[in-house]
Each structure stands twice: as structure tokens, then as C-alpha cells.
mmCIF file as gemmi writes it, N, C-alpha and C atoms, coordinates in Angstrom:
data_model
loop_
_atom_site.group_PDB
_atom_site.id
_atom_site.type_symbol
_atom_site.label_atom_id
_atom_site.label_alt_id
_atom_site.label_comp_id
_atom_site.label_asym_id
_atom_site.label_entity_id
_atom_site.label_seq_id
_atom_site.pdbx_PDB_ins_code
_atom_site.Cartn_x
_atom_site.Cartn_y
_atom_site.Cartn_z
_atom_site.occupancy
_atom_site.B_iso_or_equiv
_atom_site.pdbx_formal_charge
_atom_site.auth_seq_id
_atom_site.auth_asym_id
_atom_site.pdbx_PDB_model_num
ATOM 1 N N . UNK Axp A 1 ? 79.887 127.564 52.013 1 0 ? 1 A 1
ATOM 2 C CA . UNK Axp A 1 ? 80.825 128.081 52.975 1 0 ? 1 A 1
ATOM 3 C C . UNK Axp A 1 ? 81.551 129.3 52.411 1 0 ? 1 A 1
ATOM 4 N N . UNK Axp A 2 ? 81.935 129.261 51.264 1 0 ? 2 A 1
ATOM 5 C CA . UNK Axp A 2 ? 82.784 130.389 50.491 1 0 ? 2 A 1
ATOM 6 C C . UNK Axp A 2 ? 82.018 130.636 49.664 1 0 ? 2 A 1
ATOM 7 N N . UNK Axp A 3 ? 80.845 130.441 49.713 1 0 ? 3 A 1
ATOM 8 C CA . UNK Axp A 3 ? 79.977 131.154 48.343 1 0 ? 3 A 1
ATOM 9 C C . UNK Axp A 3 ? 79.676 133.179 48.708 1 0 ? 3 A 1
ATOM 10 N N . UNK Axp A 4 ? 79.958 133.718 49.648 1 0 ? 4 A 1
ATOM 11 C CA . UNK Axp A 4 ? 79.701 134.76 49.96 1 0 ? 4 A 1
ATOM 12 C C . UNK Axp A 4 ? 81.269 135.689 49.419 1 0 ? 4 A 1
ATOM 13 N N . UNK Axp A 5 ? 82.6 134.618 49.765 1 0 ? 5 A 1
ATOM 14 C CA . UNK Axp A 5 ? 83.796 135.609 49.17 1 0 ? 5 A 1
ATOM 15 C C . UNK Axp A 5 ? 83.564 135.842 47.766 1 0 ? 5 A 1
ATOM 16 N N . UNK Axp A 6 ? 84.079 136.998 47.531 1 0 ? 6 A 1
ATOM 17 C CA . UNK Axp A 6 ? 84.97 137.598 45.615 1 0 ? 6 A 1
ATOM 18 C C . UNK Axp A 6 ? 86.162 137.27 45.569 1 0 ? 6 A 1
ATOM 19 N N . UNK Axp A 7 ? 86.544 136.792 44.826 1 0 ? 7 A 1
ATOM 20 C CA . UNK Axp A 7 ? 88.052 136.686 44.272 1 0 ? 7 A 1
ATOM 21 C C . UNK Axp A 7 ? 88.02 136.863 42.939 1 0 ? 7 A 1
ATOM 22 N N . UNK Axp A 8 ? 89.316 137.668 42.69 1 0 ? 8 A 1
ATOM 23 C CA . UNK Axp A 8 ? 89.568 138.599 41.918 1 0 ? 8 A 1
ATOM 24 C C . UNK Axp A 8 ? 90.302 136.909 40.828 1 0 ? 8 A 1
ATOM 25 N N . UNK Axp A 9 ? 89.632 137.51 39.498 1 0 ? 9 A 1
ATOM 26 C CA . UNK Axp A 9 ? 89.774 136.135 38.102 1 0 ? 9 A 1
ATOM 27 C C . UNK Axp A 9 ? 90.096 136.612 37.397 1 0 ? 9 A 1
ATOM 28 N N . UNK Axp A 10 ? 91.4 137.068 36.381 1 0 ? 10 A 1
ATOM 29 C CA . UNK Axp A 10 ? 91.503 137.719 35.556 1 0 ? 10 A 1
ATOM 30 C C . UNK Axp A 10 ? 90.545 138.803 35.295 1 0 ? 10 A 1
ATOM 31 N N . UNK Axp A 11 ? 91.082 139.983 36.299 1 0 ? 11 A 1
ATOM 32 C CA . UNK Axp A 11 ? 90.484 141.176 36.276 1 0 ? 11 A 1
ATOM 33 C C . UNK Axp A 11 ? 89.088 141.769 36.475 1 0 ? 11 A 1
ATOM 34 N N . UNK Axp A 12 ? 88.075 140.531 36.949 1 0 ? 12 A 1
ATOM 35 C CA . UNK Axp A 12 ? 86.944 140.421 37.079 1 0 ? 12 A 1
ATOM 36 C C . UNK Axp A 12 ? 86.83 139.763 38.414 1 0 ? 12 A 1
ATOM 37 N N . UNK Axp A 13 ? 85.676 140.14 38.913 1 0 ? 13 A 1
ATOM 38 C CA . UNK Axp A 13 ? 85.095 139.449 40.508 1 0 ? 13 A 1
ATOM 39 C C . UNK Axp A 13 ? 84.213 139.327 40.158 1 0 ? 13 A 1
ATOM 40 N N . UNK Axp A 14 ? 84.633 137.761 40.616 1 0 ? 14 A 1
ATOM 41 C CA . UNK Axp A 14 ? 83.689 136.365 40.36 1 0 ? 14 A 1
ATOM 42 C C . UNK Axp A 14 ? 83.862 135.66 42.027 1 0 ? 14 A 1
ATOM 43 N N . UNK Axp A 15 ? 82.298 135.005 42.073 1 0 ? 15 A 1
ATOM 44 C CA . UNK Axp A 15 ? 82.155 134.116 43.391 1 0 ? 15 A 1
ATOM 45 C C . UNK Axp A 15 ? 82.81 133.144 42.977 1 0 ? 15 A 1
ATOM 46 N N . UNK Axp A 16 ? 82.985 132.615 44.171 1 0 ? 16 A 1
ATOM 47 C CA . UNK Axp A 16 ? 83.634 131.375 44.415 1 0 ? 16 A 1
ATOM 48 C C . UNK Axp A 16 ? 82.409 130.014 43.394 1 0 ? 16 A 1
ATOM 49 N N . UNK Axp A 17 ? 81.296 130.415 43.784 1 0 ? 17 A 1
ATOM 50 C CA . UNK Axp A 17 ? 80.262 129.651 43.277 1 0 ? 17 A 1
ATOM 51 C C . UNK Axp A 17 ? 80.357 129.511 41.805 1 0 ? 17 A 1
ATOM 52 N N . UNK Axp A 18 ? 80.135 131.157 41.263 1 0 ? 18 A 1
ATOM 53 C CA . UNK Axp A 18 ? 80.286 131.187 40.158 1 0 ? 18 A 1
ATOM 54 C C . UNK Axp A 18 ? 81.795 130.554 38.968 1 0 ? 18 A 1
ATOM 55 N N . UNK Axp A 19 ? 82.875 130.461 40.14 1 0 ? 19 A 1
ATOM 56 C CA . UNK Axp A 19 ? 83.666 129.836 39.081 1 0 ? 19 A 1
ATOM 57 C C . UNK Axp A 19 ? 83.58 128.349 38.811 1 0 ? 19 A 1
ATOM 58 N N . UNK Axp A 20 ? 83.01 127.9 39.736 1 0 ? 20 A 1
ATOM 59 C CA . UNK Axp A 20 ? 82.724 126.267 39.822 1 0 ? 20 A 1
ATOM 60 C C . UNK Axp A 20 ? 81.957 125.554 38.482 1 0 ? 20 A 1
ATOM 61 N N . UNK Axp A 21 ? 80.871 126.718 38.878 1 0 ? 21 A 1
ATOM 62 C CA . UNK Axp A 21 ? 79.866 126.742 37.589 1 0 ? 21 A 1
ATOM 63 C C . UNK Axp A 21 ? 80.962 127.116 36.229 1 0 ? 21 A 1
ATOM 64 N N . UNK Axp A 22 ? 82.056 128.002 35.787 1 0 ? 22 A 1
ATOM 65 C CA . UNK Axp A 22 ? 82.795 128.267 34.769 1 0 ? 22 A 1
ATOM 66 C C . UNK Axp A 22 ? 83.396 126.736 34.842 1 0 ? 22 A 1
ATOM 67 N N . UNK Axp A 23 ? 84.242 126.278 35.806 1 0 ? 23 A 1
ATOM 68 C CA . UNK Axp A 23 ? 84.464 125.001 35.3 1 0 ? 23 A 1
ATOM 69 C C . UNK Axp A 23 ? 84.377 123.786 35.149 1 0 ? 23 A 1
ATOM 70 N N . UNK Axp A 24 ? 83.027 123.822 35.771 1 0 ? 24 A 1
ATOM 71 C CA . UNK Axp A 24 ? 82.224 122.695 34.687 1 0 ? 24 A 1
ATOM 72 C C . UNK Axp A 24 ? 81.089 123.111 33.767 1 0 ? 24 A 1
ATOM 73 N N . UNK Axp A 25 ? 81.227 124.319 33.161 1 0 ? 25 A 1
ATOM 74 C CA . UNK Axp A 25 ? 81.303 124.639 31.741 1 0 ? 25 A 1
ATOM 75 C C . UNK Axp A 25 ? 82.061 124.061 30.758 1 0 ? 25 A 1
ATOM 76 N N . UNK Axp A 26 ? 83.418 124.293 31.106 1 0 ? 26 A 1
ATOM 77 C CA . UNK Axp A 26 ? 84.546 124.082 30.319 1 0 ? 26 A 1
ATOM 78 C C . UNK Axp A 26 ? 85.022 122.785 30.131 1 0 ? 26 A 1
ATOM 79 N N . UNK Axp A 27 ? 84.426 121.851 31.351 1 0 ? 27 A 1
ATOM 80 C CA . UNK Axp A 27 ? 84.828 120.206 31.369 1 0 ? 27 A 1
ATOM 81 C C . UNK Axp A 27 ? 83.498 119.94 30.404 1 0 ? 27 A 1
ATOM 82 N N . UNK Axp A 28 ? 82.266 120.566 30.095 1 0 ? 28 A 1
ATOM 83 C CA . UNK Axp A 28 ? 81.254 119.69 29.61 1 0 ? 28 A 1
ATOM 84 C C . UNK Axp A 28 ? 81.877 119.804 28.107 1 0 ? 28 A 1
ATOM 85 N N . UNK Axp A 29 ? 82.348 121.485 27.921 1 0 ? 29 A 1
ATOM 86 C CA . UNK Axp A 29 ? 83.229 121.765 26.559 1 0 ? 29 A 1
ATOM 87 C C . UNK Axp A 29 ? 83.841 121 26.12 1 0 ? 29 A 1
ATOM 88 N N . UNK Axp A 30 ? 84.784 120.293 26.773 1 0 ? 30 A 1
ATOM 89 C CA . UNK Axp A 30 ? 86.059 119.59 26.588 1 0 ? 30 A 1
ATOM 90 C C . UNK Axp A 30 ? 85.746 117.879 26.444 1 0 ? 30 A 1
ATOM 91 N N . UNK Axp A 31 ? 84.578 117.711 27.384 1 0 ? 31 A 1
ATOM 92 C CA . UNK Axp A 31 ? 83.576 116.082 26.818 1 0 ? 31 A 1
ATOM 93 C C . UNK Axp A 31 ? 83.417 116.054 25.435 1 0 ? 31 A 1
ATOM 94 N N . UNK Axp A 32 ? 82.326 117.195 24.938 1 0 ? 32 A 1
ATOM 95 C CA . UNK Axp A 32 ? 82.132 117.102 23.737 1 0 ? 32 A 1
ATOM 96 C C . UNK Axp A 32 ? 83.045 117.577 22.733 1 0 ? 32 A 1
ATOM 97 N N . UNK Axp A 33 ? 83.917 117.795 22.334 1 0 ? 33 A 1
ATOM 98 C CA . UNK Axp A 33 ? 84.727 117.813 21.212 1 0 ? 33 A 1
ATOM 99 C C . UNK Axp A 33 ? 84.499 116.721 20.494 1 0 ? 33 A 1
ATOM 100 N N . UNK Axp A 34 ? 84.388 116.412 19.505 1 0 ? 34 A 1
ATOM 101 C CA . UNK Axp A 34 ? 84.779 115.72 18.365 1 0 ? 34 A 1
ATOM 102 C C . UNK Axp A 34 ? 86.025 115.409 18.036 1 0 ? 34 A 1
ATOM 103 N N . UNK Axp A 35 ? 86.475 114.617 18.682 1 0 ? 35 A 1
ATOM 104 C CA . UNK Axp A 35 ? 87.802 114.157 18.538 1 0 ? 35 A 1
ATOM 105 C C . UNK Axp A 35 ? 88.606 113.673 17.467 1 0 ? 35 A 1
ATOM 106 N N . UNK Axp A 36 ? 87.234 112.946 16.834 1 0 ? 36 A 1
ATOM 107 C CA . UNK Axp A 36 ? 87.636 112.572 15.458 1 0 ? 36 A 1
ATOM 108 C C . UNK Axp A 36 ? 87.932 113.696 14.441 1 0 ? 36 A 1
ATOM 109 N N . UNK Axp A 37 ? 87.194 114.734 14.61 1 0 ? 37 A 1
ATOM 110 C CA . UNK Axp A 37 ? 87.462 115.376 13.642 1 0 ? 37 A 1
ATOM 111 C C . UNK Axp A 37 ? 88.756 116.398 13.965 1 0 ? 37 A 1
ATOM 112 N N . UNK Axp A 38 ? 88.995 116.249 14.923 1 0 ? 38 A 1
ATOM 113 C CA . UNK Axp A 38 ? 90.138 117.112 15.398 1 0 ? 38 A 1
ATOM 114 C C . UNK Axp A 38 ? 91.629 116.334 14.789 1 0 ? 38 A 1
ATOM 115 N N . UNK Axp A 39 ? 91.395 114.728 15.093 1 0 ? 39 A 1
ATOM 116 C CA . UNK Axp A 39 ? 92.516 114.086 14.753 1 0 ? 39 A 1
ATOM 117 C C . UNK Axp A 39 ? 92.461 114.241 13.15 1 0 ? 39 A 1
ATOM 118 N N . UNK Axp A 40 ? 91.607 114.294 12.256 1 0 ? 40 A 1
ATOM 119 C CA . UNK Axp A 40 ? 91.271 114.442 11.111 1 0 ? 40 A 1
ATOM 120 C C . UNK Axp A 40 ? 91.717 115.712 10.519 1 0 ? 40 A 1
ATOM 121 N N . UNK Axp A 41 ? 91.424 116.767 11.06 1 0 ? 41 A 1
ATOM 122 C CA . UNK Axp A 41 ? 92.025 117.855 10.441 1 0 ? 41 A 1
ATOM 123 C C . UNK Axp A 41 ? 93.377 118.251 10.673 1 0 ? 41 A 1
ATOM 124 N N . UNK Axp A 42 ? 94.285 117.872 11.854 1 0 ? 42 A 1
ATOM 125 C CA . UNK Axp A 42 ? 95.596 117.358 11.762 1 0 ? 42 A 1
ATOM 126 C C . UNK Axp A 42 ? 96.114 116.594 11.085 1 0 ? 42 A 1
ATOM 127 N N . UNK Axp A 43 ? 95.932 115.945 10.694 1 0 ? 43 A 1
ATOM 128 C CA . UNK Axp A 43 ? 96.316 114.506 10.206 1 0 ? 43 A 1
ATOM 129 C C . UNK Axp A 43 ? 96.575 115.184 8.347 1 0 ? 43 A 1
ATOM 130 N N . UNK Axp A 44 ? 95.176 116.34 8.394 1 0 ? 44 A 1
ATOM 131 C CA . UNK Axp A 44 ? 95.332 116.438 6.821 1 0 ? 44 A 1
ATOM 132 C C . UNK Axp A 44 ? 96.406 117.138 6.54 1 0 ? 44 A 1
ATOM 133 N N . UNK Axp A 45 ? 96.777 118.118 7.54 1 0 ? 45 A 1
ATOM 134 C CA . UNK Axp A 45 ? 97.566 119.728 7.282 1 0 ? 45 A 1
ATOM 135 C C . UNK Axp A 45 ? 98.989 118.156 7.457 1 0 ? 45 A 1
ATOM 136 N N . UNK Axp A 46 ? 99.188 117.572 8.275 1 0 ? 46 A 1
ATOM 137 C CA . UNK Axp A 46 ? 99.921 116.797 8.28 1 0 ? 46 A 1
ATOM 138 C C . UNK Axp A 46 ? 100.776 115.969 6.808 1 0 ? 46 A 1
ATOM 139 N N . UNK Axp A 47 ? 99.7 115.938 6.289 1 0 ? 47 A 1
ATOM 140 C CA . UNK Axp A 47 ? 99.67 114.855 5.147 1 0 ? 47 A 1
ATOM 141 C C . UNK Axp A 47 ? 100.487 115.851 3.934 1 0 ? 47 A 1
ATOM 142 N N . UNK Axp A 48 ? 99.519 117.319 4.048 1 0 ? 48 A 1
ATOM 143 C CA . UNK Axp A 48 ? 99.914 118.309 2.845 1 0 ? 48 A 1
ATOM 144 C C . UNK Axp A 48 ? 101.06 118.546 3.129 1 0 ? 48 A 1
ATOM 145 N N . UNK Axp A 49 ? 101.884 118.48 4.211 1 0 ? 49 A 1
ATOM 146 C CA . UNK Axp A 49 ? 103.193 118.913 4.842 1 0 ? 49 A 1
ATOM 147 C C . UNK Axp A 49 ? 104.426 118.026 4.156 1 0 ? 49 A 1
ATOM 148 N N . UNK Axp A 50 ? 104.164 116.866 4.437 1 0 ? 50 A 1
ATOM 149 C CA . UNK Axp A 50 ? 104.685 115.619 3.599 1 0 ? 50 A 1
ATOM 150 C C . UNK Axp A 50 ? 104.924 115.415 2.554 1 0 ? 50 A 1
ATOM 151 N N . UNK Axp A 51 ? 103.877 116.188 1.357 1 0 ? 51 A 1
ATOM 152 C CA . UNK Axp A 51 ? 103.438 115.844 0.05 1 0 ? 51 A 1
ATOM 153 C C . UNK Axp A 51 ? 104.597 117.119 -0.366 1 0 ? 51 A 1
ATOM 154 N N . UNK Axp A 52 ? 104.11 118.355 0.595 1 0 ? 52 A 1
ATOM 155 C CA . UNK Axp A 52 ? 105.048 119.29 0.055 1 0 ? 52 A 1
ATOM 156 C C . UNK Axp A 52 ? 106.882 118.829 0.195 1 0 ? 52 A 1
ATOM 157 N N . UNK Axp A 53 ? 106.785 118.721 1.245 1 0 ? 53 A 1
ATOM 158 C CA . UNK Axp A 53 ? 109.313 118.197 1.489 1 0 ? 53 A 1
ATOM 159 C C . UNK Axp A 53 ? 109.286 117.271 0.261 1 0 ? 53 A 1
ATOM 160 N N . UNK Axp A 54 ? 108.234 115.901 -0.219 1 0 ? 54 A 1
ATOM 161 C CA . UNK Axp A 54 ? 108.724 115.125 -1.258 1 0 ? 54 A 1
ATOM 162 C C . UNK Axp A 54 ? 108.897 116.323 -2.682 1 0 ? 54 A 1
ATOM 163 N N . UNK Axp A 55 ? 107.765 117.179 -2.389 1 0 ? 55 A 1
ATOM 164 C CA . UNK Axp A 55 ? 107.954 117.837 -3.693 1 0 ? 55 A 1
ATOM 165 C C . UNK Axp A 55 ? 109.14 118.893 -4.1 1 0 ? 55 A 1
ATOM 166 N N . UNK Axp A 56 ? 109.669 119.209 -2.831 1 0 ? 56 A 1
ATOM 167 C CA . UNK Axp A 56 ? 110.682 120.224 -2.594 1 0 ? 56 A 1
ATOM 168 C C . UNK Axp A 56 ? 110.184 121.761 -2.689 1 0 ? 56 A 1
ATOM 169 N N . UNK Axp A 57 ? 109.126 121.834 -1.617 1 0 ? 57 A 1
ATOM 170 C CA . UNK Axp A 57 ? 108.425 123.314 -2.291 1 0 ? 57 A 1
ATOM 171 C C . UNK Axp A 57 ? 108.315 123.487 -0.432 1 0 ? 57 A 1
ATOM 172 N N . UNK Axp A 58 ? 109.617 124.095 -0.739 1 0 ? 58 A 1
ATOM 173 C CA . UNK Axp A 58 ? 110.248 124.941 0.493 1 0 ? 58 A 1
ATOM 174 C C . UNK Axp A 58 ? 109.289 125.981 0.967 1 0 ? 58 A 1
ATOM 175 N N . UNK Axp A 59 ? 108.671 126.849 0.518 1 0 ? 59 A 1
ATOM 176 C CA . UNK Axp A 59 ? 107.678 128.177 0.972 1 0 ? 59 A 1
ATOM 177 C C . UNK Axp A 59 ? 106.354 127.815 1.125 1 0 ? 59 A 1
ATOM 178 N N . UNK Axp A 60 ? 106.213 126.405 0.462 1 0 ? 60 A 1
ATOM 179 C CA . UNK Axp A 60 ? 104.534 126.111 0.816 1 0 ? 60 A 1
ATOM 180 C C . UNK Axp A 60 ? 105.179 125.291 2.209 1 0 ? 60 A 1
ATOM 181 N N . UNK Axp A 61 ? 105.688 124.562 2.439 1 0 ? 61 A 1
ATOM 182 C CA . UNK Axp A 61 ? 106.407 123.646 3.443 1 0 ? 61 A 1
ATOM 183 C C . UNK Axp A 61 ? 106.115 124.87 4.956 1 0 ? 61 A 1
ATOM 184 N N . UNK Axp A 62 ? 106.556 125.873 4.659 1 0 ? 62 A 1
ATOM 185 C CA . UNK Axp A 62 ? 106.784 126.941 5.789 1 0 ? 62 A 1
ATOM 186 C C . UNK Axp A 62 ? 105.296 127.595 6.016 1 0 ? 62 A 1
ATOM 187 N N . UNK Axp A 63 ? 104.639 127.651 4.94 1 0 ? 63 A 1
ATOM 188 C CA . UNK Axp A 63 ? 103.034 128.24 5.157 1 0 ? 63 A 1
ATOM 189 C C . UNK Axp A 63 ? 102.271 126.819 6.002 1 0 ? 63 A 1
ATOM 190 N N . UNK Axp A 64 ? 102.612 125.654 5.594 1 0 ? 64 A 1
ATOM 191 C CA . UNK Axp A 64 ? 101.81 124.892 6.161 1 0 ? 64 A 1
ATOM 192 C C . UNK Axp A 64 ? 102.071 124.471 7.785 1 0 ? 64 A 1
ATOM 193 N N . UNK Axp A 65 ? 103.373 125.05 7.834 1 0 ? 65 A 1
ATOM 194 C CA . UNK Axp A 65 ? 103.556 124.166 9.363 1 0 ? 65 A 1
ATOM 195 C C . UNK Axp A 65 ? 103.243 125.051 10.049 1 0 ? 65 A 1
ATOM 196 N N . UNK Axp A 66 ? 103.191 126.527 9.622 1 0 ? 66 A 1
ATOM 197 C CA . UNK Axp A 66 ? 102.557 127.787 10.515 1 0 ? 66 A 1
ATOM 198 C C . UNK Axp A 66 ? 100.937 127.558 10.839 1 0 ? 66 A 1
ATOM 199 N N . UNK Axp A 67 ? 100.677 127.189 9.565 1 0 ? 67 A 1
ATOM 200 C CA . UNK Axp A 67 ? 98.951 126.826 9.732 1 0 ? 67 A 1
ATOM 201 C C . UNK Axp A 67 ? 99.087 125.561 10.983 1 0 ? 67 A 1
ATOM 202 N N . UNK Axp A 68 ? 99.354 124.948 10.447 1 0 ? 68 A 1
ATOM 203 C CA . UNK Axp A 68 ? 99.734 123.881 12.219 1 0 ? 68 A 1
ATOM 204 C C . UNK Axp A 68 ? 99.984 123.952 13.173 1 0 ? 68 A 1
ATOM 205 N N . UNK Axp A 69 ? 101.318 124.88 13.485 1 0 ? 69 A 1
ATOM 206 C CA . UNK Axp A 69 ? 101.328 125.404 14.539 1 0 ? 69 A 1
ATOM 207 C C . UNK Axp A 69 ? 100.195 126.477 15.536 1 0 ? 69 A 1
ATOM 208 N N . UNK Axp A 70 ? 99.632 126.588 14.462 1 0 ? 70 A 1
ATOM 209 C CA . UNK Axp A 70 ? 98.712 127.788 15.083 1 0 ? 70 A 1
ATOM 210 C C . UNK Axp A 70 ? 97.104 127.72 14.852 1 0 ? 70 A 1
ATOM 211 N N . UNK Axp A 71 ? 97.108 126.157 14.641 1 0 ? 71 A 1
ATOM 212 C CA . UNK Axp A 71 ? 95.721 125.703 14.356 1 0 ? 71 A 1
ATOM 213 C C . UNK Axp A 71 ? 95.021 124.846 15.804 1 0 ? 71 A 1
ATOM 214 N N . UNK Axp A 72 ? 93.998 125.854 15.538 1 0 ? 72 A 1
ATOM 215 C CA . UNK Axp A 72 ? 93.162 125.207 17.046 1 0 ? 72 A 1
ATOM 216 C C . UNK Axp A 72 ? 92.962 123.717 17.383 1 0 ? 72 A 1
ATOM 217 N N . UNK Axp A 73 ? 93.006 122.983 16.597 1 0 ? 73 A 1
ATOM 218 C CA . UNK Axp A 73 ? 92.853 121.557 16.269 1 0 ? 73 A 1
ATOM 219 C C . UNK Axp A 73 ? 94.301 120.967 16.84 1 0 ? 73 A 1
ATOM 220 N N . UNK Axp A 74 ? 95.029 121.701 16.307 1 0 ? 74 A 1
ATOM 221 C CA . UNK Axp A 74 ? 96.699 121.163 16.929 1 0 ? 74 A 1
ATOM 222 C C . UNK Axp A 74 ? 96.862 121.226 18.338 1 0 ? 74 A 1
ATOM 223 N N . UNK Axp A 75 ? 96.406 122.382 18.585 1 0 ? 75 A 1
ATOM 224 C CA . UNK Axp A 75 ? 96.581 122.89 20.232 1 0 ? 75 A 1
ATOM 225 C C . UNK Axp A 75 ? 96.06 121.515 21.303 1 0 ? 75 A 1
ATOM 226 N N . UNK Axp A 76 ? 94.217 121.281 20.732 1 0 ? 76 A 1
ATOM 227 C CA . UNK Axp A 76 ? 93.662 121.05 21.399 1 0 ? 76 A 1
ATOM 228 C C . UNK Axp A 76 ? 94.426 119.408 21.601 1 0 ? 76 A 1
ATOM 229 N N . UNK Axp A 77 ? 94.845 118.961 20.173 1 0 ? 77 A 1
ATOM 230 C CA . UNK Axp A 77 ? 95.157 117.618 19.921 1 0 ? 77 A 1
ATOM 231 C C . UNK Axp A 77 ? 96.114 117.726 21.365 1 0 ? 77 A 1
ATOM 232 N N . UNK Axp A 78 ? 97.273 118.29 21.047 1 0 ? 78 A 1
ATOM 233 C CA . UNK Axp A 78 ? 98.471 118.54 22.047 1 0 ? 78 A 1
ATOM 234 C C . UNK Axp A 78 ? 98.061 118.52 23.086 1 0 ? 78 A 1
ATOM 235 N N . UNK Axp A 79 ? 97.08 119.353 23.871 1 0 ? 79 A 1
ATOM 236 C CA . UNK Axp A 79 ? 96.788 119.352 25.381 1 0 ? 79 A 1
ATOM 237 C C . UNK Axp A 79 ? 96.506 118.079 25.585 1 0 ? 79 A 1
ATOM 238 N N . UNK Axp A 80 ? 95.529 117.48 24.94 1 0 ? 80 A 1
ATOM 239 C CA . UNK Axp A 80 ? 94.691 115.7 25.34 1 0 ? 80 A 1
ATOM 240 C C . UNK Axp A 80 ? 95.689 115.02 25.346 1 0 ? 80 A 1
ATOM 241 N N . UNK Axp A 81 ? 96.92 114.996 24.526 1 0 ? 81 A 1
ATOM 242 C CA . UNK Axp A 81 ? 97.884 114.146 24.375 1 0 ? 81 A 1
ATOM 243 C C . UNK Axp A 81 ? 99.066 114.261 25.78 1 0 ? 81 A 1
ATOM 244 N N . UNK Axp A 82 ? 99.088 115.453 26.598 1 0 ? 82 A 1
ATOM 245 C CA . UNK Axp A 82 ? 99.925 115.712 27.418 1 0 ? 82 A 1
ATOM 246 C C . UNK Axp A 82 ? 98.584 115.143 28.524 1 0 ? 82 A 1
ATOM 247 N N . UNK Axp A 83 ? 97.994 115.291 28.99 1 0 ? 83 A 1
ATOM 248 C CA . UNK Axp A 83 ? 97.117 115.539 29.84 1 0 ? 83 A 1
ATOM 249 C C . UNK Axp A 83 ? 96.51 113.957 29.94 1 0 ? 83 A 1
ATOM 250 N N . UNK Axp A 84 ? 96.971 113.525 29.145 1 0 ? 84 A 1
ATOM 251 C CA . UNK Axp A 84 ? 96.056 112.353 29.01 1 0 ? 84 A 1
ATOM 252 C C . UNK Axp A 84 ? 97.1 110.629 28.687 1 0 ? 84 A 1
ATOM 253 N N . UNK Axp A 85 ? 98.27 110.91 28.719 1 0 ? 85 A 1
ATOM 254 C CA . UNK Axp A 85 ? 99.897 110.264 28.999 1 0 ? 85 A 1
ATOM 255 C C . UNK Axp A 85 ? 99.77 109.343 30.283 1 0 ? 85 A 1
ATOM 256 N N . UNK Axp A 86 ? 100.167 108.534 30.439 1 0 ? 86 A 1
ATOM 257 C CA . UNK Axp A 86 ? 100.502 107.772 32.136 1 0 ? 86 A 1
ATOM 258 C C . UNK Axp A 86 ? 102.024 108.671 33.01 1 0 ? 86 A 1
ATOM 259 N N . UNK Axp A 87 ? 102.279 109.335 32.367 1 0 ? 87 A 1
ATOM 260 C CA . UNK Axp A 87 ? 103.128 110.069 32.957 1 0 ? 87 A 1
ATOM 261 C C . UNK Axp A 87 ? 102.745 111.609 33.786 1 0 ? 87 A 1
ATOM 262 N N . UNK Axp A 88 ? 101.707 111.726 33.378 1 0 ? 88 A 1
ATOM 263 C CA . UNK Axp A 88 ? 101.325 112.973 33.318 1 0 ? 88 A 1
ATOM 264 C C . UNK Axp A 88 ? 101.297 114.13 34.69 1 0 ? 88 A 1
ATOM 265 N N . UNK Axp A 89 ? 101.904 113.042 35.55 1 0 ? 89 A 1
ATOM 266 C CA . UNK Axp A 89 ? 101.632 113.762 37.019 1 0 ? 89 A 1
ATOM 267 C C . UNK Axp A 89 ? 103.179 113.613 37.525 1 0 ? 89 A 1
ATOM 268 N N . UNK Axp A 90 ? 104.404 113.012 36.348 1 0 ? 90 A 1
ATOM 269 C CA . UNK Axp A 90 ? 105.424 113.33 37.364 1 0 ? 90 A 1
ATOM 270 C C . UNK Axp A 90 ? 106.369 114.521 36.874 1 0 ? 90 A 1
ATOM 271 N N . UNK Axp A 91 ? 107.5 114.505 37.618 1 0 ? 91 A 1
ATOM 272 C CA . UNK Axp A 91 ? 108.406 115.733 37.617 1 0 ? 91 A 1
ATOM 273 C C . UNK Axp A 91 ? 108.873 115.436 35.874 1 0 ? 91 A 1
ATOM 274 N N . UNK Axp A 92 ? 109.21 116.941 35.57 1 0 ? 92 A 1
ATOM 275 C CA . UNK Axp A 92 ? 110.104 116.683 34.525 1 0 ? 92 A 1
ATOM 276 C C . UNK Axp A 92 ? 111.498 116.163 34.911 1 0 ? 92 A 1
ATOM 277 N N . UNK Axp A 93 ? 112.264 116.496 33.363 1 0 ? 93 A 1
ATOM 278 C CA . UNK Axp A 93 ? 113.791 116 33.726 1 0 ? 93 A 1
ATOM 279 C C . UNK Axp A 93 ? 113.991 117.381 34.276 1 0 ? 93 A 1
């Protein structure tokens, strides 16, 4: 029915068809992750984070939580964890 419109997708025209096909690309993406290893490589930067406050080594403490913050593994952990809550469909406060 709408496979003939363009709509404009971040700066590109794309069919209607064609984005369908983009997202279930991105859901088959998001099946396969390795979850384990995602919780795993958090868990480690996690661990070194810990090891560092007992040790009192303030500047490694600040390198590591940046690596965390800005580690793809964190992100992805975070989205599954919001997205994936029994709450996940109501209003905030």
C-alpha cells in the first residue's frame, strides 16, 4: 500500500519497504548479541573500578569509569536493562 511513498530518514530517501527491511535488520542484530559476553566485559571494567577506590588511586578510578561510561558493552547492557523492566511502558515521575 505505501511501498510506492519516500520518506525522508535521516537525510536519505528511503521506501517505506525498505525501512521495514532496516528494522528487522536491526532486531535480528539485537537477537544475536552475546549477552554473556557483554555482561562479562562490564562486570570486568566494573570489578577494576572497585579494586582501584580500595586502593585509593583516584586518576586510574576516573580513567576507568570513562572507559565505562563510554563503552559499547555498557550502553548496550543499559538499553536491555531499560527496555526490558516490567515497568517499561509507564509514565515517568
Amino acid at each position: 500500500m505505501n511501498e510506492g511513498k519516500l520518506m525522508n530518514v535521516s537525510r536519505s530517501t528511503m521506501s517505506v519497504k525498505d525501512k521495514s527491511l532496516t528494522n528487522t535488520h536491526l532486531r535480528q542484530k539485537w537477537n544475536n548479541i552475546n549477552w554473556h559476553v557483554v555482561k562479562e566485559s562490564v562486570n570486568k571494567l566494573q570489578v577494576r573500578i572497585t579494586k582501584a577506590v580500595k586502593q585509593n588511586k583516584w586518576h586510574l578510578i576516573k580513567r576507568l569509569e570513562y572507559l565505562l561510561t563510554h563503552s559499547y558493552h555498557a550502553k548496550l547492557l543499559a538499553v536491555r536493562k531499560v527496555t526490558q523492566n516490567k515497568g517499561k511502558r509507564t509514565a515517568g515521575n
